[in-house]
Backbone and ligand atoms as CSV (ligand in chain L), in Angstrom:
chain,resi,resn,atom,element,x,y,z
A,1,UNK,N,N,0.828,-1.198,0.000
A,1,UNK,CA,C,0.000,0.000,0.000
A,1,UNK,C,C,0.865,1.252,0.000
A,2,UNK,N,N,1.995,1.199,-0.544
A,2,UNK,CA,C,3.049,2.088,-0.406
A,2,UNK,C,C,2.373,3.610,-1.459
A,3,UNK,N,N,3.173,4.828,-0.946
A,3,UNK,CA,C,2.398,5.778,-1.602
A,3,UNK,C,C,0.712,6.204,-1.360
A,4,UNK,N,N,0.035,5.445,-0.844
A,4,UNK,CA,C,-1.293,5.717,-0.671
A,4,UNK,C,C,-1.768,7.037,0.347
A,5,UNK,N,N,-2.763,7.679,0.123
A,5,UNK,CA,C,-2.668,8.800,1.204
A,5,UNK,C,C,-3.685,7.959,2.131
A,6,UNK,N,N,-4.284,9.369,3.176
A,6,UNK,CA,C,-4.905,8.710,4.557
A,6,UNK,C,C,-6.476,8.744,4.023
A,7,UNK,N,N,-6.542,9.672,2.878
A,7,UNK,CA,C,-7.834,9.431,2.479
A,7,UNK,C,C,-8.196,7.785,1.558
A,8,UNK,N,N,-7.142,7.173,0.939
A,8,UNK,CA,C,-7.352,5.765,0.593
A,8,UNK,C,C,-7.675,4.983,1.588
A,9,UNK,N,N,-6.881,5.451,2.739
A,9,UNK,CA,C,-6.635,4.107,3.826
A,9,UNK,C,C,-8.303,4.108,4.455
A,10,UNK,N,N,-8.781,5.552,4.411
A,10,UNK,CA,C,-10.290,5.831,5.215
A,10,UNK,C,C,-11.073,5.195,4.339
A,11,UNK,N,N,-10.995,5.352,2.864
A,11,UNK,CA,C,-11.771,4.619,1.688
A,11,UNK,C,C,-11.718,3.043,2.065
A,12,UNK,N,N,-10.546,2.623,2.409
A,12,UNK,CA,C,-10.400,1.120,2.516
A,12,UNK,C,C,-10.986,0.725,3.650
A,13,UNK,N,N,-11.064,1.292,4.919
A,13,UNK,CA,C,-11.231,0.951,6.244
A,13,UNK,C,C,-13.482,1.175,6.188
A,14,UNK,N,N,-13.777,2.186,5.289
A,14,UNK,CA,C,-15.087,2.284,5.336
A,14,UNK,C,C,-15.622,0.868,4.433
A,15,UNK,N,N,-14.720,0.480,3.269
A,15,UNK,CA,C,-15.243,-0.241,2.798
A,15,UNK,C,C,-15.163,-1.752,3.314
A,16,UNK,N,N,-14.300,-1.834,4.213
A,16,UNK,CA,C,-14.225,-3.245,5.147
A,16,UNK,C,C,-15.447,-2.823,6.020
A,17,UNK,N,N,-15.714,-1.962,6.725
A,17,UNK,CA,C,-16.603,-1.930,7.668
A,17,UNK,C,C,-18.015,-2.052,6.689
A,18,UNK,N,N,-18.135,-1.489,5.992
A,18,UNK,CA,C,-19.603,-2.025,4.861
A,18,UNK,C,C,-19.961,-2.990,4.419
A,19,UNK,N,N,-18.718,-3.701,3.919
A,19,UNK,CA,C,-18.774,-5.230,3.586
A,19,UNK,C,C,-19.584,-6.233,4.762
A,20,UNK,N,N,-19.058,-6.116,5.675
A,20,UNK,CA,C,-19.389,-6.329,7.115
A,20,UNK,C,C,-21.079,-6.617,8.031
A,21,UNK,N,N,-21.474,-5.193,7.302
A,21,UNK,CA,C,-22.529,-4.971,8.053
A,21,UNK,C,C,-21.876,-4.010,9.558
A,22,UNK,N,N,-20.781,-3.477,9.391
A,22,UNK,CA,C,-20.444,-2.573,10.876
A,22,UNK,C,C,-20.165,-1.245,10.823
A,23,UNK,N,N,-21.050,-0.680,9.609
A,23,UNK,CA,C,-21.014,0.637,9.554
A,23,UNK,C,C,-22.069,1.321,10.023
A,24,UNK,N,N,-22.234,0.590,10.736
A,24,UNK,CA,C,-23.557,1.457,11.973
A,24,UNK,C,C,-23.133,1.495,13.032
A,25,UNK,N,N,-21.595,0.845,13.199
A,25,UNK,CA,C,-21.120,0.172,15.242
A,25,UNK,C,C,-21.532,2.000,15.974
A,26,UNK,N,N,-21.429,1.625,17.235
A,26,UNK,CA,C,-21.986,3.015,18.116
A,26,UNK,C,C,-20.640,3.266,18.317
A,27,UNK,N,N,-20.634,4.814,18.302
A,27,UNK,CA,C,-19.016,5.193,18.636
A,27,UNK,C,C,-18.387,5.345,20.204
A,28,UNK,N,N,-19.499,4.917,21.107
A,28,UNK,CA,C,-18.910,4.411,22.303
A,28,UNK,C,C,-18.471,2.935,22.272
A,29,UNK,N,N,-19.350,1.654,21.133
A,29,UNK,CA,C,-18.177,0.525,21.512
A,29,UNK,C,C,-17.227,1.103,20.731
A,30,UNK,N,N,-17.056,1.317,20.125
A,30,UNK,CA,C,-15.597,1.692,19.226
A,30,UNK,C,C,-14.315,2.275,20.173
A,31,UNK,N,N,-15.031,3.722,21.006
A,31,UNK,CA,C,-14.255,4.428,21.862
A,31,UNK,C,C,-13.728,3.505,23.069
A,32,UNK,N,N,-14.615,2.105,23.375
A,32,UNK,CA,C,-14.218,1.221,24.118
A,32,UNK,C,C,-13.511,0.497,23.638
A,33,UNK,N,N,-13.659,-0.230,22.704
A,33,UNK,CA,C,-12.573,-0.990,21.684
A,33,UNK,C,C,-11.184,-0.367,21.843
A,34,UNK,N,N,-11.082,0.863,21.226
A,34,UNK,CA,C,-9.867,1.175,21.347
A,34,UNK,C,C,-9.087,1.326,23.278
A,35,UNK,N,N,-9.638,1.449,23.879
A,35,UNK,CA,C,-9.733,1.717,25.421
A,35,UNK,C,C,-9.060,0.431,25.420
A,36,UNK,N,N,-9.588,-0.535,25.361
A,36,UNK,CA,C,-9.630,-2.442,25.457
A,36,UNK,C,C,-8.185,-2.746,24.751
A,37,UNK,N,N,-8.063,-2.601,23.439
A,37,UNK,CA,C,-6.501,-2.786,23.020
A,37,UNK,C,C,-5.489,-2.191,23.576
A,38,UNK,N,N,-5.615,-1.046,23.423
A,38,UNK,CA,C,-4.883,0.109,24.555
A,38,UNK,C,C,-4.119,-0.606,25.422
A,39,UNK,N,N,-5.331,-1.339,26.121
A,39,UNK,CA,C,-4.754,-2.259,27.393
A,39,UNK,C,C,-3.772,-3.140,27.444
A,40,UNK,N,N,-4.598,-3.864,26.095
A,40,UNK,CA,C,-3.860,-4.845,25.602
A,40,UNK,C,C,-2.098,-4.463,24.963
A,41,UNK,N,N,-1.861,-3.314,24.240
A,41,UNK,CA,C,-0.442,-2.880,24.372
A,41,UNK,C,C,0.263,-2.409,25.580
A,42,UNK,N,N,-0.410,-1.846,26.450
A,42,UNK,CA,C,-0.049,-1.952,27.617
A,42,UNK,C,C,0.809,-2.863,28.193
A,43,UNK,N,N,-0.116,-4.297,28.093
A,43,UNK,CA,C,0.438,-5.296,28.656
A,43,UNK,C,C,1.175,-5.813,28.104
A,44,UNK,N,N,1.740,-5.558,27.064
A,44,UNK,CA,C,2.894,-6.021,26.660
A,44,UNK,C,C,3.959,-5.327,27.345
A,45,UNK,N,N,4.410,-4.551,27.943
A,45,UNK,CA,C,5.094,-3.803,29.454
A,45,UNK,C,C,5.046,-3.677,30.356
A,46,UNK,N,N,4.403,-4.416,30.942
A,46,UNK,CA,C,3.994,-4.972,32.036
A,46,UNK,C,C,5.027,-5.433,32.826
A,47,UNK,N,N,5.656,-5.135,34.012
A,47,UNK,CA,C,6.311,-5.069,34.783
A,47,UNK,C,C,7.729,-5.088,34.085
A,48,UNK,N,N,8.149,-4.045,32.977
A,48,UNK,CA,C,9.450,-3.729,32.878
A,48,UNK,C,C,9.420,-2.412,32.383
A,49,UNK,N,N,10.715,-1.642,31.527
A,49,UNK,CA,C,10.347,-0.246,31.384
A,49,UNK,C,C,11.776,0.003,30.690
A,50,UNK,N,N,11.686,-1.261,29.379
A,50,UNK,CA,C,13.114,-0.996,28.385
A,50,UNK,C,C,13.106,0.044,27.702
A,51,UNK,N,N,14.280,0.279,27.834
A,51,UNK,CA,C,14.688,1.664,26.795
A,51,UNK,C,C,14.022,1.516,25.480
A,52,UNK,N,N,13.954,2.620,24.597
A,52,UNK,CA,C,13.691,1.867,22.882
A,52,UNK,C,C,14.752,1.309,22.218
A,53,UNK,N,N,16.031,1.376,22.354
A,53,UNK,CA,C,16.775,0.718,21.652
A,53,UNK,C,C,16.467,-0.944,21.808
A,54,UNK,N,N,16.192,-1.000,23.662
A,54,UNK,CA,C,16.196,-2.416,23.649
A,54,UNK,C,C,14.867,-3.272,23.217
A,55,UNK,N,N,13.510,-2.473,23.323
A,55,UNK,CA,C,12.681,-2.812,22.911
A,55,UNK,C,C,12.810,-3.047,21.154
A,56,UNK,N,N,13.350,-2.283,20.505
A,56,UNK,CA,C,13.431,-2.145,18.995
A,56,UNK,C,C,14.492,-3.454,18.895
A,57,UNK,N,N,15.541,-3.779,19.961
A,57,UNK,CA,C,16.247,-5.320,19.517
A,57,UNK,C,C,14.963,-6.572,19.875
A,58,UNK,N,N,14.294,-6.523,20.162
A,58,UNK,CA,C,13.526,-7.391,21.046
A,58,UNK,C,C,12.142,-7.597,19.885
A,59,UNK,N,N,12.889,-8.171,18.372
A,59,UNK,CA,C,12.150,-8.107,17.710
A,59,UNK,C,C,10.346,-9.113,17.488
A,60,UNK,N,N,10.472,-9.921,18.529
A,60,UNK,CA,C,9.282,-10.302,18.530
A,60,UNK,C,C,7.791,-10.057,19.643
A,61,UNK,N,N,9.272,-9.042,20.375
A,61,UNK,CA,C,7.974,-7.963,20.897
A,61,UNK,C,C,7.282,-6.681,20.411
A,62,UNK,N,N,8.598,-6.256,19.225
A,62,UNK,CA,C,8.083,-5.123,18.407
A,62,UNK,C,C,7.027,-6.014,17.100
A,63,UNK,N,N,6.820,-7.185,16.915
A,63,UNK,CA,C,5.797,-7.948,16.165
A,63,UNK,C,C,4.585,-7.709,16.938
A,64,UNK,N,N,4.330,-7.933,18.709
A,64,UNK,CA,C,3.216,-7.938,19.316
A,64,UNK,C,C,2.809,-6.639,19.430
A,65,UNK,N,N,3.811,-5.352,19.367
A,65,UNK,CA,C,3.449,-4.357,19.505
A,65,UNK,C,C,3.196,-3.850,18.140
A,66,UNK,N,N,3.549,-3.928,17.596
A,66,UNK,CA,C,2.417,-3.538,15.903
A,66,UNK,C,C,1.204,-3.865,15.912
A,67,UNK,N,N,1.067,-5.570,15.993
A,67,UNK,CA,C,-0.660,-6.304,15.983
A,67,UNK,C,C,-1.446,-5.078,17.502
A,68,UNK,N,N,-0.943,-4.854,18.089
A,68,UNK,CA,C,-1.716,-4.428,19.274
A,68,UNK,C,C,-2.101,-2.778,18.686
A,69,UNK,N,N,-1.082,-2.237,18.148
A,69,UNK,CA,C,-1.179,-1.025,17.386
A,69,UNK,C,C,-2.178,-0.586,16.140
A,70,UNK,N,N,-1.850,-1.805,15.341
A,70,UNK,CA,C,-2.939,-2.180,14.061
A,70,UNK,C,C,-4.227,-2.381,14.728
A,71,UNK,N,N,-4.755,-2.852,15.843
A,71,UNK,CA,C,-6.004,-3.237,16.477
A,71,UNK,C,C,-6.579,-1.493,17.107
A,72,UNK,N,N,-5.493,-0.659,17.708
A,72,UNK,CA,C,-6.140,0.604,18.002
A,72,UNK,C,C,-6.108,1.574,16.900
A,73,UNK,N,N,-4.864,1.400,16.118
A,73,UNK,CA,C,-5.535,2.374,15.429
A,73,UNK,C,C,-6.522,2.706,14.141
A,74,UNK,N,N,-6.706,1.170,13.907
A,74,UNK,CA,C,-7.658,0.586,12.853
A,74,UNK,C,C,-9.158,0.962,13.609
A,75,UNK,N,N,-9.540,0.438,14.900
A,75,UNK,CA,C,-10.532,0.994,16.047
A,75,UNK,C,C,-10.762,2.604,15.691
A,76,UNK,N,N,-9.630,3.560,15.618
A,76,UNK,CA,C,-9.241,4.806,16.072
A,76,UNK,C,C,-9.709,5.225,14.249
A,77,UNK,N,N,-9.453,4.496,13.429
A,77,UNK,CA,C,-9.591,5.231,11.686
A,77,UNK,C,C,-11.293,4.719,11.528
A,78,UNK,N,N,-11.986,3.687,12.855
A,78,UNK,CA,C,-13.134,3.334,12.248
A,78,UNK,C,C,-14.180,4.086,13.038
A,79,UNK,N,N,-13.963,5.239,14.584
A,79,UNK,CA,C,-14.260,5.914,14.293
A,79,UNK,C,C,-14.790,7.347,14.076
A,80,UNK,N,N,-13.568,7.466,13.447
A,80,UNK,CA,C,-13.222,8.968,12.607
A,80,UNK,C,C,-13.916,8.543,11.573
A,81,UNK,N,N,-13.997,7.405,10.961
A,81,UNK,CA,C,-14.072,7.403,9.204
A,81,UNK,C,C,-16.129,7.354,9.235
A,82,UNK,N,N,-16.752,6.261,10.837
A,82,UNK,CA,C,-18.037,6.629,10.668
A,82,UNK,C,C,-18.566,8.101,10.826
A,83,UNK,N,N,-17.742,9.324,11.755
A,83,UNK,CA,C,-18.306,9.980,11.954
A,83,UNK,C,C,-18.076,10.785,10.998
A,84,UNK,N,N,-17.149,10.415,9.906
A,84,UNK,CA,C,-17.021,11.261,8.873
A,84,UNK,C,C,-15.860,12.608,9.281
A,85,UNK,N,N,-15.160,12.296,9.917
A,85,UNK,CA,C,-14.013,13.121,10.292
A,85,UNK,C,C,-12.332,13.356,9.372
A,86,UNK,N,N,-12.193,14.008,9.408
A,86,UNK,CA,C,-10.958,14.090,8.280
A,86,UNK,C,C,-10.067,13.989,9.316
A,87,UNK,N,N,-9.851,12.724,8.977
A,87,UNK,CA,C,-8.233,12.396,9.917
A,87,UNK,C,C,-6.790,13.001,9.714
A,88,UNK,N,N,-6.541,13.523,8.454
A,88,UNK,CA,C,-5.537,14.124,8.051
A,88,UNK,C,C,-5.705,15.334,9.160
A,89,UNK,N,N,-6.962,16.247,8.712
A,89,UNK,CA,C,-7.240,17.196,9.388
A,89,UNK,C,C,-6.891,17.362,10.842
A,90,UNK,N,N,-7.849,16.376,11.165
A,90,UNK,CA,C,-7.671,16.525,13.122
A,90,UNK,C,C,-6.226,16.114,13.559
A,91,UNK,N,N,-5.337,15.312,12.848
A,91,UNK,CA,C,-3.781,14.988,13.282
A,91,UNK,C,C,-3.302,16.334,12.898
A,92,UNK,N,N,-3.741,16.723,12.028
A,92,UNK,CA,C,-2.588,18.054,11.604
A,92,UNK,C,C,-2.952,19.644,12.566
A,93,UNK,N,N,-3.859,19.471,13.065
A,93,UNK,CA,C,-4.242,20.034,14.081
A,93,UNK,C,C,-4.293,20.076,15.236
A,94,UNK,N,N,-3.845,18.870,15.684
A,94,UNK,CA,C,-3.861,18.305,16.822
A,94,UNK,C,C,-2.067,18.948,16.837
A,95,UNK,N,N,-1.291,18.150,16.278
A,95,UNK,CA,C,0.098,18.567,16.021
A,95,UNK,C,C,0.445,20.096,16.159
A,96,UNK,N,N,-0.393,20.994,15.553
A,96,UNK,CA,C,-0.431,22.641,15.849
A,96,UNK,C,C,-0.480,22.978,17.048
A,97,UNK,N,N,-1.022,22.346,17.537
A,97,UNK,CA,C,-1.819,22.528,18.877
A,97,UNK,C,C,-0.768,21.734,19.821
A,98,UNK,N,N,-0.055,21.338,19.432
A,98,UNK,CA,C,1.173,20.451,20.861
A,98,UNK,C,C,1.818,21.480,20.273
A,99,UNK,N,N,2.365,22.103,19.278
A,99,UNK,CA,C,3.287,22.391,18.322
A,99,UNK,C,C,3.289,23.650,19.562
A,100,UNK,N,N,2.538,24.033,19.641
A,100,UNK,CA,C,2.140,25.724,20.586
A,100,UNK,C,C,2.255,25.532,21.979
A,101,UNK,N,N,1.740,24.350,22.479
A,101,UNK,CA,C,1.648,24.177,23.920
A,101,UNK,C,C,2.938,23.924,24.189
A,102,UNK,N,N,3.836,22.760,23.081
A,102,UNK,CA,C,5.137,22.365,24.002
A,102,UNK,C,C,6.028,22.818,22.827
A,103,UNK,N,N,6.444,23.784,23.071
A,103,UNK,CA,C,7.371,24.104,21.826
A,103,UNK,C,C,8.631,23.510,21.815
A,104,UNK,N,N,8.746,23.263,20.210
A,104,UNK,CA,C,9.894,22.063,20.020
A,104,UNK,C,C,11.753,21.959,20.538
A,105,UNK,N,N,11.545,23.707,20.575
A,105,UNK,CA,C,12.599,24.469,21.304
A,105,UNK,C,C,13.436,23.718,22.615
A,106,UNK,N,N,12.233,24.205,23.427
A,106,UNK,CA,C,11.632,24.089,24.897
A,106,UNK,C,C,11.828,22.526,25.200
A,107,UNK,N,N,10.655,21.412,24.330
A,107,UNK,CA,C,10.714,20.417,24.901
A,107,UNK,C,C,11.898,19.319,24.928
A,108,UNK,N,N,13.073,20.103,23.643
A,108,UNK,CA,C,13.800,19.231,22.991
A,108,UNK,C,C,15.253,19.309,24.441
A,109,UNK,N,N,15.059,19.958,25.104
A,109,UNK,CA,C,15.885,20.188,26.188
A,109,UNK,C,C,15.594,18.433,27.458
A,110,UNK,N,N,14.256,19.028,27.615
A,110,UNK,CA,C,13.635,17.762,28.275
A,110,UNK,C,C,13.888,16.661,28.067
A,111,UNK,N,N,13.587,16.481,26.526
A,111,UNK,CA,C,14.254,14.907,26.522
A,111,UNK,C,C,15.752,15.129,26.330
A,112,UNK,N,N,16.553,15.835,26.439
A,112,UNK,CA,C,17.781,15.667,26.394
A,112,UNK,C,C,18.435,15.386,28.236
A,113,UNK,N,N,17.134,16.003,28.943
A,113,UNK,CA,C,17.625,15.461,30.821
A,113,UNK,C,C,17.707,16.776,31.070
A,114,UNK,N,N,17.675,17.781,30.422
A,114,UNK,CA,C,18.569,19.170,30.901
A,114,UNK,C,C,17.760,18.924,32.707
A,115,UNK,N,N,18.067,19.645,33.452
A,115,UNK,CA,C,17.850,19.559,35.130
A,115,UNK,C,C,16.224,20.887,34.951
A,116,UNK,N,N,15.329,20.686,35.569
A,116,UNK,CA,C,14.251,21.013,35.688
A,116,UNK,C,C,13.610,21.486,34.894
A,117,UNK,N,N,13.653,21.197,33.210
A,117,UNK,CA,C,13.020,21.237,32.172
A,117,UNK,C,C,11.409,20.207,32.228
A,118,UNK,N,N,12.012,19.136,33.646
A,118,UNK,CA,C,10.753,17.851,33.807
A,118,UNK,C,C,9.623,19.169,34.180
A,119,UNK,N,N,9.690,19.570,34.855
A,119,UNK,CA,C,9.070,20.235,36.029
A,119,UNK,C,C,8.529,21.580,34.932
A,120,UNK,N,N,9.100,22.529,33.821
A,120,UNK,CA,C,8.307,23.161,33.213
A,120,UNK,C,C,7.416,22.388,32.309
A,121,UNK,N,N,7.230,21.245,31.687
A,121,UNK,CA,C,6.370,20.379,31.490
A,121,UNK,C,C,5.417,20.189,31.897
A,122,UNK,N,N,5.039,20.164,33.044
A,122,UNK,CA,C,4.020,19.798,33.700
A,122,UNK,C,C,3.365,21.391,34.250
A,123,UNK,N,N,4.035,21.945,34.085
A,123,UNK,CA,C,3.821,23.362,34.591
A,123,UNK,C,C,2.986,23.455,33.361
A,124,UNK,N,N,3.342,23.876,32.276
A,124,UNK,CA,C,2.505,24.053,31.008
A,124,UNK,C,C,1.321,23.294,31.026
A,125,UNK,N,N,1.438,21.643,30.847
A,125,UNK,CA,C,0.181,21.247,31.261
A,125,UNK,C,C,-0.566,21.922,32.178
A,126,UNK,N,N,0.098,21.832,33.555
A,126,UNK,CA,C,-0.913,22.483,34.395
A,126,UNK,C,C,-1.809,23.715,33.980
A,127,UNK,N,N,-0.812,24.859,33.477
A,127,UNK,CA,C,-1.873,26.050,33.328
A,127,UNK,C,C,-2.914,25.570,32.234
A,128,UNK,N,N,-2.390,24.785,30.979
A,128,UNK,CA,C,-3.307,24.359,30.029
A,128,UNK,C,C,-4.831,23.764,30.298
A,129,UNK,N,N,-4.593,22.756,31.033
A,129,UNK,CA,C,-5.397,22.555,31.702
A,129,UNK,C,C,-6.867,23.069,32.886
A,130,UNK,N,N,-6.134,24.144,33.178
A,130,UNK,CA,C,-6.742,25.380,33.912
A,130,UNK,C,C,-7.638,25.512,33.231
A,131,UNK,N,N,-7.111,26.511,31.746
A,131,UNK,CA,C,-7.432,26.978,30.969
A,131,UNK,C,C,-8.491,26.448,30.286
A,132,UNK,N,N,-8.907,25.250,30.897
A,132,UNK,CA,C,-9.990,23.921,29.633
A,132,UNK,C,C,-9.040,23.569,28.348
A,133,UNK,N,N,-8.180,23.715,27.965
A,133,UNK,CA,C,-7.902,22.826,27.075
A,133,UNK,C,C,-6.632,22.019,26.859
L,1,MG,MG,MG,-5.493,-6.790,20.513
């Protein structure tokens, strides 16, 4: 499926769900569905907390963590794609919107360890949050 945009993949994902008979599902099981896998990648970390290098050697856990990934976000494109949502849209907006809250500047310190960069993080959240959004 190489080259394809996100509007094919929504074309493909509506037309599996039609074939089906599950283009009516309610978008609370769905919002649960994805909740439910969620879990399920979760538990694939479950009482450890490897770096990514070592997780990325640990190639037949990065196999379980795809299938667990493919299950939410296939959940997550089915539904955006019933409610008729432009997924391109809301990611590219969504992205603006971290883009502003945690600026790339700012956050790129954080993950580098700098010493109380953790702590303006959460500060931002915090006021964000205040704020409702
Ligand atoms: Mg699963």
């Amino acid at each position: 499926m190489a080259n394809k945009s996100i509007k094919d993949l929504e074309k493909k994902v509506f037309t599996h769900l039609k074939e089906r008979g599950w283009d009516n599902l309610r978008p609370a099981d769905l919002a649960k569905s994805i909740a439910i896998e969620s879990g399920e990648l979760l538990e694939l970390f479950q009482w450890e907390n490897k770096s990514l290098e070592d997780v990325k050697n640990d190639k037949e856990k990065v196999e379980k963590i795809g299938r667990e990934l493919a299950d939410v976000l296939t959940y997550a494109l089915d539904i955006a794609v019933l409610l008729k949502l432009d997924t391109e849209k809301i990611i590219i907006d969504h992205l603006a919107h971290v883009e502003k809250k945690y600026p790339a500047k700012l956050m790129k310190k954080r993950v580098a360890g700098e010493p109380g960069t953790e702590a303006l993080y959460w500060k931002i959240k915090k006021e964000y949050r205040k704020k409702g959004l």
